[in-house]
C-alpha positions as CSV (number, residue, x, y, z in Angstrom):
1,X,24.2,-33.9,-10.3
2,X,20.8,-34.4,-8.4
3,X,21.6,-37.9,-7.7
4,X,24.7,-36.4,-5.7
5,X,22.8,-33.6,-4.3
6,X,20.8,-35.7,-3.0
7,X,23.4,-38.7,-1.3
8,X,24.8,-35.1,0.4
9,X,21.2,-34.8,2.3
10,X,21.6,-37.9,3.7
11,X,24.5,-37.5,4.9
12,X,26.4,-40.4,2.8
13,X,29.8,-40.0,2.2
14,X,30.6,-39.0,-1.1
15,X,34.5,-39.2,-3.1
16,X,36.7,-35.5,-3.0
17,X,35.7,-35.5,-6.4
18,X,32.1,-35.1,-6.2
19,X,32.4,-32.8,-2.8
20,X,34.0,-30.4,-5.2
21,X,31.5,-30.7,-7.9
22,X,28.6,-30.1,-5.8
23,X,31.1,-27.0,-4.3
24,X,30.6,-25.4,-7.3
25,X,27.3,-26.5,-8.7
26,X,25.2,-23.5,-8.5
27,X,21.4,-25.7,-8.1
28,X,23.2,-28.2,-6.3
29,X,20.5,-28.5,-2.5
30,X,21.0,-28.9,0.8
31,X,17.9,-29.5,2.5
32,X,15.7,-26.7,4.3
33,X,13.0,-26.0,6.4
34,X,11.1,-23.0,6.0
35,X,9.2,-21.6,9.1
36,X,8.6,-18.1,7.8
37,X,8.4,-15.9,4.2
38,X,7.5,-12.0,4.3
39,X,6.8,-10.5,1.3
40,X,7.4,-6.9,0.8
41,X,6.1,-6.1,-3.2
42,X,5.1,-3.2,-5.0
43,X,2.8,-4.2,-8.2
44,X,3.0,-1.5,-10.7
45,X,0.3,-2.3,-13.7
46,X,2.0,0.8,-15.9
47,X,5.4,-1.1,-15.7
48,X,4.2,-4.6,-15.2
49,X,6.9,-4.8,-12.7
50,X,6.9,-5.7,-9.1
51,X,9.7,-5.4,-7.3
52,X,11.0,-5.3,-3.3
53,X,12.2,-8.0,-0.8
54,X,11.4,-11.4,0.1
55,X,11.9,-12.4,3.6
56,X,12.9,-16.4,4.3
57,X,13.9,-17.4,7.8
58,X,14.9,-21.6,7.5
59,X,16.4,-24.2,9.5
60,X,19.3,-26.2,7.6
61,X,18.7,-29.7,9.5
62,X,21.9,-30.9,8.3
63,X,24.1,-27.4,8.2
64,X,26.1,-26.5,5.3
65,X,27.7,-23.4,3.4
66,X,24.9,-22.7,1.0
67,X,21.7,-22.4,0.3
68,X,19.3,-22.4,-2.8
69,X,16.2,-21.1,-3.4
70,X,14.1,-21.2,-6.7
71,X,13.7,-18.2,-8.7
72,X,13.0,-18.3,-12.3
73,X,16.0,-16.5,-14.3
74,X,13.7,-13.8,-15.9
75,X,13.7,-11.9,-12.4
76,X,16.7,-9.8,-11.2
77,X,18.4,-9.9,-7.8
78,X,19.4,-7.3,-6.9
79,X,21.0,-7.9,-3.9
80,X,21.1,-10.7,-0.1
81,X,21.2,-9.2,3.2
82,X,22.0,-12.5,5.6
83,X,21.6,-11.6,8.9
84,X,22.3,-7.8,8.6
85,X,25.1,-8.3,6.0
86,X,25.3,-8.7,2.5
87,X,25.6,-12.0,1.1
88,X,27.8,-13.8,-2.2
89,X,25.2,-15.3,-4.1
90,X,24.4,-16.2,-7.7
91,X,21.5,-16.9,-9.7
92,X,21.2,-18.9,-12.9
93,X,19.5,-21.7,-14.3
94,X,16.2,-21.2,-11.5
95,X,18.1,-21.3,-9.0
96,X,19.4,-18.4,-6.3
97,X,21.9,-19.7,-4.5
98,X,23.4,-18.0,-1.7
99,X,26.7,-18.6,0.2
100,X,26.9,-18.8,4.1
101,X,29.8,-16.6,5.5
102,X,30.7,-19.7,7.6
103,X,29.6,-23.2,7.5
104,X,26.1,-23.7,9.2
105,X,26.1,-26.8,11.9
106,X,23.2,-28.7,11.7
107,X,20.1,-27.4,13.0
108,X,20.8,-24.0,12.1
109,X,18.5,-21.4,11.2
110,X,19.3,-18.5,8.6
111,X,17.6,-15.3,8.2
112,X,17.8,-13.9,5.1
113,X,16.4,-10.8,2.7
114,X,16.2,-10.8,-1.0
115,X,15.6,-7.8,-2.7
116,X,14.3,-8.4,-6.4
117,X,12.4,-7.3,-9.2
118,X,11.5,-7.5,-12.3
119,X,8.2,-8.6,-14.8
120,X,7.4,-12.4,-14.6
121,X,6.3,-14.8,-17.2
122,X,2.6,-14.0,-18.0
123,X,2.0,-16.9,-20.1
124,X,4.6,-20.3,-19.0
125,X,3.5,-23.0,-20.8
126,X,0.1,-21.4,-20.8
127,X,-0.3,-21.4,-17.4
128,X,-0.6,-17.9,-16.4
129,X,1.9,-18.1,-12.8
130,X,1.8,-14.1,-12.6
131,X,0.3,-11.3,-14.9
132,X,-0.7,-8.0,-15.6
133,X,-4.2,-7.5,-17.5
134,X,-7.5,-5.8,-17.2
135,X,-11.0,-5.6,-17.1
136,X,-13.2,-2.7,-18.1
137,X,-10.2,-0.6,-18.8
138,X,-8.7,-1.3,-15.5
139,X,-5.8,-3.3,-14.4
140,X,-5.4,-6.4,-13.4
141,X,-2.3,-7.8,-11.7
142,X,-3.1,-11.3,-10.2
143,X,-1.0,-14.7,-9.6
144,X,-1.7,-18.4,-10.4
145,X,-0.2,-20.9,-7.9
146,X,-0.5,-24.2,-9.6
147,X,2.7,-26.6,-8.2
148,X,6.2,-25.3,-8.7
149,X,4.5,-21.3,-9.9
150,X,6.0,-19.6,-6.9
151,X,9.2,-19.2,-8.2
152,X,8.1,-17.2,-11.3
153,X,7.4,-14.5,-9.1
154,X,9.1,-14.7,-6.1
155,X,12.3,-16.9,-4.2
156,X,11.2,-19.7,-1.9
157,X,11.7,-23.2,-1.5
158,X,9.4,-23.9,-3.8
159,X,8.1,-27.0,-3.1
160,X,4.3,-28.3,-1.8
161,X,6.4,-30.6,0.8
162,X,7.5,-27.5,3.0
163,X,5.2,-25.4,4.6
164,X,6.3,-22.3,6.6
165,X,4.5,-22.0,9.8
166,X,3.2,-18.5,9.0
167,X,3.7,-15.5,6.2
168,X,3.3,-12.0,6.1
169,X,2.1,-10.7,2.9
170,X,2.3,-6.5,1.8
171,X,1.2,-5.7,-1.5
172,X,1.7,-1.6,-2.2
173,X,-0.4,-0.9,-5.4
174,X,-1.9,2.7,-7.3
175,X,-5.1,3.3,-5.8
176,X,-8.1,2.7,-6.0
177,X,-6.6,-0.9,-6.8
178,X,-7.2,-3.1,-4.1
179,X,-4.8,-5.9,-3.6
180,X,-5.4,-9.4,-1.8
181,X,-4.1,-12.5,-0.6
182,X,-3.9,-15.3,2.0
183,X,-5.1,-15.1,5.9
184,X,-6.3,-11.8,7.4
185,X,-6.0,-8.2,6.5
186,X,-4.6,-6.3,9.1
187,X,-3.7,-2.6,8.1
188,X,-3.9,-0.6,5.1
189,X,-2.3,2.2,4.5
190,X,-2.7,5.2,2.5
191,X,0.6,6.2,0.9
192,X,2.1,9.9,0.2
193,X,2.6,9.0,-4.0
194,X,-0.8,7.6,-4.0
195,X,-0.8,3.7,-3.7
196,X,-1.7,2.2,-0.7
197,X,-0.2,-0.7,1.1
198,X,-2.2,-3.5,1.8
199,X,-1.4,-5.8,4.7
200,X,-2.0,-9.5,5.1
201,X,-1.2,-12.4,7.9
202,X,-1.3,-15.8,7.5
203,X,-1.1,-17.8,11.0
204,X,-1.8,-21.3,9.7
205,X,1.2,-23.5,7.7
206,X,1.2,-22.4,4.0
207,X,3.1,-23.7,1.4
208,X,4.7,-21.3,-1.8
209,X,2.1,-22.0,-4.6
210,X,-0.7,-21.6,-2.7
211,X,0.6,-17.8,-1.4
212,X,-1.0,-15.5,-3.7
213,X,-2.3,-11.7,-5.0
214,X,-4.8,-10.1,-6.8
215,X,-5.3,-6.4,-7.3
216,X,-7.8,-4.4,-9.6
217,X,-10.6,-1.9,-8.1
218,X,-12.5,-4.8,-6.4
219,X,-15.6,-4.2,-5.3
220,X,-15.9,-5.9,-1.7
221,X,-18.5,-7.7,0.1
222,X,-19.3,-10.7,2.6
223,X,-21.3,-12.2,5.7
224,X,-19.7,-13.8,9.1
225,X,-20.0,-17.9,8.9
226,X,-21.0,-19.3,11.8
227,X,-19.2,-22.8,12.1
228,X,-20.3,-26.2,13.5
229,X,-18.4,-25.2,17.2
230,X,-20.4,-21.8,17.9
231,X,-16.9,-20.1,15.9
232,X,-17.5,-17.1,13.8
233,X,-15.3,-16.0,10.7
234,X,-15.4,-14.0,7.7
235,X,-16.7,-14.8,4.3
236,X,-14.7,-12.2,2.1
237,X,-15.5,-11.7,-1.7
238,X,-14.0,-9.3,-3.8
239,X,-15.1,-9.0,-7.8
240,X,-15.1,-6.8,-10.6
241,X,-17.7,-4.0,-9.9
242,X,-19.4,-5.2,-13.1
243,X,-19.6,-8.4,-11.8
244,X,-21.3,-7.8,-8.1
245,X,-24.4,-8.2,-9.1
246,X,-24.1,-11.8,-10.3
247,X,-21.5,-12.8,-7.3
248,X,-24.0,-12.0,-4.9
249,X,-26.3,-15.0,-6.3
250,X,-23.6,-17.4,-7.4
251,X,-21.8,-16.8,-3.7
252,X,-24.6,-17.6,-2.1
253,X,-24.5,-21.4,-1.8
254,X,-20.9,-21.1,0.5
255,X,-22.3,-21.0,3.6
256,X,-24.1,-23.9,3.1
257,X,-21.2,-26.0,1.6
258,X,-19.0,-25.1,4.8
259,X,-21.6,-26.5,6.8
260,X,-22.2,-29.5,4.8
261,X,-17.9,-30.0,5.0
262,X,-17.8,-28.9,8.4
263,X,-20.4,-31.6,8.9
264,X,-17.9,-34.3,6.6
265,X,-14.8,-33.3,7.6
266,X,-14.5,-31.5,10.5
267,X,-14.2,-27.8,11.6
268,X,-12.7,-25.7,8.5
269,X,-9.0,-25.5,8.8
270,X,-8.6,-22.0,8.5
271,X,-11.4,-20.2,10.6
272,X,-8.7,-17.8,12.5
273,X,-8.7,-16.0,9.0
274,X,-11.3,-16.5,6.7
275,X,-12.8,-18.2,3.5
276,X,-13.0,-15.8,0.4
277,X,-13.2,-15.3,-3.5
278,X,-11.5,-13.4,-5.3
279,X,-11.9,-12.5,-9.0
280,X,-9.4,-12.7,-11.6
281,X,-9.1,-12.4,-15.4
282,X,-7.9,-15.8,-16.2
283,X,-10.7,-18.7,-17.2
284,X,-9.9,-21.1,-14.6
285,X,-10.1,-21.4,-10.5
286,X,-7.4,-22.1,-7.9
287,X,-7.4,-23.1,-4.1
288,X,-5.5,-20.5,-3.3
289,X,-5.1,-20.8,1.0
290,X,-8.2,-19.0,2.2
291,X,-8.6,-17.1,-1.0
292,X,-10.0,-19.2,-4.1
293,X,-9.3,-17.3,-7.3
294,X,-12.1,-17.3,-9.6
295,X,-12.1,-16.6,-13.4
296,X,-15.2,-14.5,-14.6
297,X,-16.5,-17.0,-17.0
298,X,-17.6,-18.7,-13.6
299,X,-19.9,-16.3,-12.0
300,X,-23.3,-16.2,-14.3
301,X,-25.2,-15.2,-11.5
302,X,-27.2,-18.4,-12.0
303,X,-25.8,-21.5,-9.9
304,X,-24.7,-23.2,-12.7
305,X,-21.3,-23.2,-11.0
306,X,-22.3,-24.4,-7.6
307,X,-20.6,-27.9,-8.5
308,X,-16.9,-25.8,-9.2
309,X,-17.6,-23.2,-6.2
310,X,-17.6,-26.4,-4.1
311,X,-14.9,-28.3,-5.5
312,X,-12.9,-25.1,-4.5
313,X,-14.1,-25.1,-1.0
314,X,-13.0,-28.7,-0.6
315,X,-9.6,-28.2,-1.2
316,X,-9.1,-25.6,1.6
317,X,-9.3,-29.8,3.3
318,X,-7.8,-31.4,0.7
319,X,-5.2,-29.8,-0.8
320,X,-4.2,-26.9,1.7
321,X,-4.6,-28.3,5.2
Protein backbone atom coordinates (compact mmCIF):
# COMPACT_ATOMS: atom_id res chain seq x y z
CA UNK A 1 0.00 0.00 0.00
CA UNK A 2 2.97 2.60 0.53
CA UNK A 3 4.37 1.66 -2.76
CA UNK A 4 0.95 2.97 -4.18
CA UNK A 5 0.74 5.82 -1.96
CA UNK A 6 3.57 6.81 -3.11
CA UNK A 7 3.31 6.35 -7.36
CA UNK A 8 -0.10 8.73 -6.37
CA UNK A 9 2.57 11.71 -5.20
CA UNK A 10 4.06 11.61 -8.24
CA UNK A 11 1.48 11.91 -10.05
CA UNK A 12 1.74 8.36 -12.11
CA UNK A 13 -1.14 6.89 -13.29
CA UNK A 14 -2.31 4.09 -11.40
CA UNK A 15 -5.27 1.11 -12.51
CA UNK A 16 -9.24 1.89 -11.12
CA UNK A 17 -8.37 -0.72 -8.93
CA UNK A 18 -5.72 0.69 -6.96
CA UNK A 19 -7.40 4.42 -7.07
CA UNK A 20 -10.10 2.75 -5.04
CA UNK A 21 -7.90 1.02 -2.65
CA UNK A 22 -5.93 4.00 -1.76
CA UNK A 23 -9.82 5.75 -1.61
CA UNK A 24 -10.31 3.85 1.21
CA UNK A 25 -6.98 3.21 2.84
CA UNK A 26 -7.18 5.20 5.95
CA UNK A 27 -2.83 5.95 6.16
CA UNK A 28 -2.73 5.98 2.59
CA UNK A 29 -0.62 10.06 1.92
CA UNK A 30 -0.84 12.65 -0.25
CA UNK A 31 1.95 14.79 0.10
CA UNK A 32 1.99 18.16 2.29
CA UNK A 33 3.65 21.13 3.19
CA UNK A 34 3.36 22.43 6.47
CA UNK A 35 3.95 26.29 6.89
CA UNK A 36 2.32 26.67 10.31
CA UNK A 37 1.27 24.42 13.75
CA UNK A 38 -0.35 26.26 16.98
CA UNK A 39 -0.61 24.42 19.85
CA UNK A 40 -3.23 25.10 22.29
CA UNK A 41 -2.60 22.33 25.42
CA UNK A 42 -3.46 22.18 28.88
CA UNK A 43 -1.01 19.77 30.92
CA UNK A 44 -2.67 18.54 34.00
CA UNK A 45 0.07 16.47 36.26
CA UNK A 46 -3.10 15.23 38.65
CA UNK A 47 -4.69 13.56 35.43
CA UNK A 48 -1.69 13.01 33.37
CA UNK A 49 -3.71 14.34 30.60
CA UNK A 50 -3.32 17.12 28.21
CA UNK A 51 -5.71 17.94 26.08
CA UNK A 52 -6.94 21.05 23.54
CA UNK A 53 -6.34 21.84 19.79
CA UNK A 54 -3.74 21.62 17.35
CA UNK A 55 -3.60 24.13 14.73
CA UNK A 56 -2.00 22.90 10.98
CA UNK A 57 -2.31 25.27 8.14
CA UNK A 58 -0.51 23.09 4.76
CA UNK A 59 -0.22 23.40 1.16
CA UNK A 60 -1.30 20.11 -0.83
CA UNK A 61 1.28 20.63 -3.83
CA UNK A 62 -0.49 18.12 -5.76
CA UNK A 63 -4.41 18.63 -4.43
CA UNK A 64 -6.47 15.83 -3.35
CA UNK A 65 -9.48 14.82 -1.10
CA UNK A 66 -7.71 13.85 2.07
CA UNK A 67 -5.27 14.38 4.26
CA UNK A 68 -3.30 12.48 7.01
CA UNK A 69 -1.59 13.41 9.75
CA UNK A 70 0.28 11.17 12.38
CA UNK A 71 -1.20 10.64 15.70
CA UNK A 72 -0.51 7.68 17.77
CA UNK A 73 -3.85 5.66 18.47
CA UNK A 74 -3.59 6.04 22.29
CA UNK A 75 -4.90 9.76 21.98
CA UNK A 76 -8.54 10.68 21.25
CA UNK A 77 -9.96 13.02 18.68
CA UNK A 78 -12.33 14.53 19.53
CA UNK A 79 -13.37 16.38 16.83
CA UNK A 80 -11.88 18.59 12.96
CA UNK A 81 -12.93 22.02 12.33
CA UNK A 82 -11.64 22.57 8.43
CA UNK A 83 -11.93 25.94 7.68
CA UNK A 84 -14.75 26.87 10.15
CA UNK A 85 -16.61 23.54 9.63
CA UNK A 86 -16.52 20.33 10.91
CA UNK A 87 -14.73 17.73 9.15
CA UNK A 88 -15.26 13.50 8.31
CA UNK A 89 -12.23 12.10 9.59
CA UNK A 90 -10.90 8.93 11.12
CA UNK A 91 -8.14 7.76 13.06
CA UNK A 92 -6.59 4.35 13.42
CA UNK A 93 -3.52 2.56 12.97
CA UNK A 94 -1.32 6.29 13.64
CA UNK A 95 -2.87 7.87 11.39
CA UNK A 96 -5.69 10.86 11.45
CA UNK A 97 -6.95 11.18 8.35
CA UNK A 98 -9.18 13.78 7.41
CA UNK A 99 -11.55 14.17 4.42
CA UNK A 100 -11.71 17.44 2.26
CA UNK A 101 -15.35 18.51 1.57
CA UNK A 102 -14.28 18.91 -2.11
CA UNK A 103 -11.29 17.95 -3.90
CA UNK A 104 -8.30 20.26 -3.28
CA UNK A 105 -6.42 21.52 -6.80
CA UNK A 106 -2.95 21.51 -6.55
CA UNK A 107 -1.31 24.14 -4.71
CA UNK A 108 -3.93 24.42 -2.21
CA UNK A 109 -3.64 25.30 1.24
CA UNK A 110 -5.95 23.85 4.19
CA UNK A 111 -6.51 25.27 7.49
CA UNK A 112 -7.47 22.99 9.84
CA UNK A 113 -8.13 22.51 13.98
CA UNK A 114 -7.88 19.34 15.91
CA UNK A 115 -9.18 19.19 19.13
CA UNK A 116 -7.65 16.12 21.12
CA UNK A 117 -6.69 14.72 24.34
CA UNK A 118 -5.77 12.16 26.12
CA UNK A 119 -2.44 10.60 28.28
CA UNK A 120 0.53 9.65 25.90
CA UNK A 121 2.92 6.82 26.11
CA UNK A 122 5.43 7.62 28.89
CA UNK A 123 7.69 4.93 28.23
CA UNK A 124 7.59 3.72 23.96
CA UNK A 125 10.24 1.48 23.51
CA UNK A 126 11.93 3.19 26.36
CA UNK A 127 12.21 6.25 24.90
CA UNK A 128 10.21 8.52 27.06
CA UNK A 129 8.29 10.82 23.82
CA UNK A 130 5.97 12.57 26.63
CA UNK A 131 5.51 12.05 30.50
CA UNK A 132 4.34 12.96 33.67
CA UNK A 133 6.94 12.58 36.77
CA UNK A 134 8.48 14.51 39.49
CA UNK A 135 11.16 15.86 41.41
CA UNK A 136 11.14 16.72 45.04
CA UNK A 137 7.56 15.94 45.34
CA UNK A 138 6.64 18.05 42.49
CA UNK A 139 5.57 17.43 39.00
CA UNK A 140 7.01 16.99 36.15
CA UNK A 141 5.32 16.99 32.74
CA UNK A 142 8.08 17.22 29.95
CA UNK A 143 8.46 15.81 26.25
CA UNK A 144 11.23 13.95 24.32
CA UNK A 145 11.53 14.73 20.53
CA UNK A 146 13.81 12.09 19.29
CA UNK A 147 12.63 11.41 15.27
CA UNK A 148 9.07 10.35 14.50
CA UNK A 149 8.04 11.31 18.91
CA UNK A 150 5.75 14.15 17.77
CA UNK A 151 2.98 12.16 17.05
CA UNK A 152 2.77 10.55 20.61
CA UNK A 153 1.62 13.66 21.68
CA UNK A 154 0.31 15.65 19.25
CA UNK A 155 -1.02 15.46 15.16
CA UNK A 156 1.52 16.77 12.65
CA UNK A 157 3.21 15.64 9.66
CA UNK A 158 5.59 14.17 11.50
CA UNK A 159 8.45 13.98 9.68
CA UNK A 160 12.21 15.81 10.05
CA UNK A 161 11.90 16.59 6.08
CA UNK A 162 9.06 19.28 6.64
CA UNK A 163 9.55 22.22 8.50
CA UNK A 164 6.76 24.71 9.14
CA UNK A 165 7.96 28.22 8.74
CA UNK A 166 6.87 29.26 12.31
CA UNK A 167 4.71 27.78 15.45
CA UNK A 168 2.94 29.11 18.22
CA UNK A 169 3.15 27.22 21.30
CA UNK A 170 0.57 27.80 24.65
CA UNK A 171 1.03 25.59 27.45
CA UNK A 172 -1.81 26.37 30.41
CA UNK A 173 -0.46 24.42 33.51
CA UNK A 174 -1.44 24.56 37.79
CA UNK A 175 0.78 27.11 39.13
CA UNK A 176 3.55 27.72 40.32
CA UNK A 177 4.53 25.17 37.43
CA UNK A 178 6.26 26.92 34.85
CA UNK A 179 6.00 25.53 31.38
CA UNK A 180 8.53 25.98 28.42
CA UNK A 181 9.32 25.46 24.99
CA UNK A 182 10.77 26.61 21.52
CA UNK A 183 11.47 30.45 20.44
CA UNK A 184 10.43 33.37 22.69
CA UNK A 185 8.05 33.84 25.54
CA UNK A 186 5.71 36.38 24.77
CA UNK A 187 2.74 36.63 27.44
CA UNK A 188 1.81 34.82 30.38
CA UNK A 189 -1.11 34.77 31.84
CA UNK A 190 -2.62 34.38 35.14
CA UNK A 191 -5.70 32.27 34.92
CA UNK A 192 -9.16 32.54 37.09
CA UNK A 193 -8.88 28.41 38.26
CA UNK A 194 -5.34 28.95 39.11
CA UNK A 195 -2.99 27.77 36.10
CA UNK A 196 -1.41 30.11 34.10
CA UNK A 197 -1.01 30.12 30.41
CA UNK A 198 2.28 30.29 29.10
CA UNK A 199 3.00 31.71 25.72
CA UNK A 200 5.66 30.87 23.17
CA UNK A 201 6.71 32.02 19.41
CA UNK A 202 8.84 30.35 17.20
CA UNK A 203 9.78 32.64 13.96
CA UNK A 204 12.52 30.40 12.48
CA UNK A 205 11.51 26.90 10.35
CA UNK A 206 11.00 24.04 12.98
CA UNK A 207 10.29 20.68 12.39
CA UNK A 208 7.69 18.34 14.78
CA UNK A 209 10.28 16.47 16.97
CA UNK A 210 12.16 19.07 17.79
CA UNK A 211 8.83 21.32 19.18
CA UNK A 212 8.76 20.60 22.75
CA UNK A 213 7.55 21.37 26.75
CA UNK A 214 8.60 21.13 29.97
CA UNK A 215 6.83 22.29 33.10
CA UNK A 216 7.70 21.81 36.90
CA UNK A 217 8.35 24.94 39.37
CA UNK A 218 11.54 25.95 37.51
CA UNK A 219 13.64 28.12 38.99
CA UNK A 220 14.80 30.68 36.21
CA UNK A 221 17.91 32.41 35.41
CA UNK A 222 20.25 33.73 32.50
CA UNK A 223 22.66 36.45 30.99
CA UNK A 224 22.30 38.31 27.32
CA UNK A 225 24.97 36.72 24.64
CA UNK A 226 26.52 39.08 22.82
CA UNK A 227 27.23 37.46 19.24
CA UNK A 228 30.16 37.70 16.75
CA UNK A 229 27.92 40.73 14.64
CA UNK A 230 27.40 43.20 17.79
CA UNK A 231 23.65 41.04 18.19
CA UNK A 232 22.37 40.51 21.55
CA UNK A 233 20.11 37.47 22.73
CA UNK A 234 18.97 35.68 25.68
CA UNK A 235 20.58 32.78 27.42
CA UNK A 236 17.54 31.29 29.26
CA UNK A 237 17.96 28.40 31.85
CA UNK A 238 15.45 26.94 33.85
CA UNK A 239 16.20 23.94 36.57
CA UNK A 240 14.91 22.35 39.45
CA UNK A 241 15.30 24.86 42.50
CA UNK A 242 17.51 22.14 44.06
CA UNK A 243 19.51 22.10 41.23
CA UNK A 244 20.41 26.15 40.80
CA UNK A 245 23.17 26.11 42.60
CA UNK A 246 25.12 23.58 40.51
CA UNK A 247 23.62 24.96 36.98
CA UNK A 248 24.99 28.15 37.69
CA UNK A 249 28.66 26.56 37.40
CA UNK A 250 28.05 23.85 34.89
CA UNK A 251 26.14 26.71 32.56
CA UNK A 252 28.73 28.71 32.63
CA UNK A 253 30.97 27.52 29.76
CA UNK A 254 27.85 28.44 27.01
CA UNK A 255 28.85 31.64 26.33
CA UNK A 256 32.07 30.70 25.44
CA UNK A 257 31.01 27.75 23.17
CA UNK A 258 28.64 30.13 21.17
CA UNK A 259 31.55 32.16 20.52
CA UNK A 260 33.83 29.51 19.63
CA UNK A 261 30.68 28.15 16.97
CA UNK A 262 29.95 31.49 16.04
CA UNK A 263 33.58 31.75 15.27
CA UNK A 264 33.27 27.91 13.14
CA UNK A 265 30.17 28.18 11.83
CA UNK A 266 28.77 31.29 11.47
CA UNK A 267 26.25 33.54 13.41
CA UNK A 268 23.91 31.17 15.65
CA UNK A 269 20.84 30.31 13.72
CA UNK A 270 18.38 31.24 16.09
CA UNK A 271 19.48 34.64 17.77
CA UNK A 272 15.82 36.40 17.20
CA UNK A 273 14.84 33.94 20.19
CA UNK A 274 17.28 32.57 22.30
CA UNK A 275 19.60 29.66 23.40
CA UNK A 276 18.38 27.91 26.66
CA UNK A 277 18.39 24.76 29.06
CA UNK A 278 15.87 23.30 30.40
CA UNK A 279 15.76 20.61 33.02
CA UNK A 280 14.01 17.42 32.90
CA UNK A 281 13.74 14.12 34.83
CA UNK A 282 14.80 11.82 32.21
CA UNK A 283 18.83 10.72 32.08
CA UNK A 284 19.55 11.85 28.77
CA UNK A 285 19.78 15.40 26.62
CA UNK A 286 17.92 16.53 23.46
CA UNK A 287 18.44 19.47 20.92
CA UNK A 288 15.36 20.53 21.29
CA UNK A 289 15.10 24.04 18.84
CA UNK A 290 16.38 26.76 21.11
CA UNK A 291 15.75 24.83 24.20
CA UNK A 292 18.15 21.75 25.00
CA UNK A 293 16.60 19.42 27.54
CA UNK A 294 18.86 18.26 30.04
CA UNK A 295 18.57 15.27 32.48
CA UNK A 296 19.78 15.96 36.13
CA UNK A 297 22.43 13.39 36.13
CA UNK A 298 24.17 16.03 33.91
CA UNK A 299 24.55 19.06 35.98
CA UNK A 300 27.25 18.22 38.95
CA UNK A 301 28.04 21.58 39.23
CA UNK A 302 31.67 20.59 38.25
CA UNK A 303 32.33 20.80 34.39
CA UNK A 304 32.57 17.39 33.93
CA UNK A 305 29.81 17.74 31.34
CA UNK A 306 31.23 20.65 29.37
CA UNK A 307 31.99 18.00 26.41
CA UNK A 308 27.77 17.00 26.39
CA UNK A 309 26.71 20.77 27.06
CA UNK A 310 28.59 21.45 23.80
CA UNK A 311 27.60 18.71 21.77
CA UNK A 312 24.11 20.13 22.46
CA UNK A 313 24.92 23.50 21.38
CA UNK A 314 26.22 22.23 18.15
CA UNK A 315 23.21 20.79 16.95
CA UNK A 316 21.17 24.07 17.20
CA UNK A 317 23.81 24.03 13.54
CA UNK A 318 23.65 20.69 12.91
CA UNK A 319 20.63 19.15 13.41
CA UNK A 320 18.00 22.13 13.73
CA UNK A 321 19.08 24.70 11.25
Amino acid sequence: MPTISRRIGRGAAVSAAAAIIVLVNPTARVPIDVSYYALNLRLDPVLRRIAGTARVIARMPHGGSALVLDLADVMQVDSVILAGHPAVWSHQRGALRISLPARAAAGATVDLLVYYGGTPDGNMGGDNPFQFDAHAGVPVVSSYGLPYHAREWWPSHDTPSDKADSASLTFTVPAPLVAVSNGRLVATDSNADGTVTYRWKVGYPIYPDVISVAATNFTHFGSRYVGIGGDTMPLDFYVFPEDEAKARVSFSVIESILHSYEALFGPYPFRREKYGIVEFPIHGYREHQTITSLGAAWITGDRRNDRTLAHEVAHQWFGNL
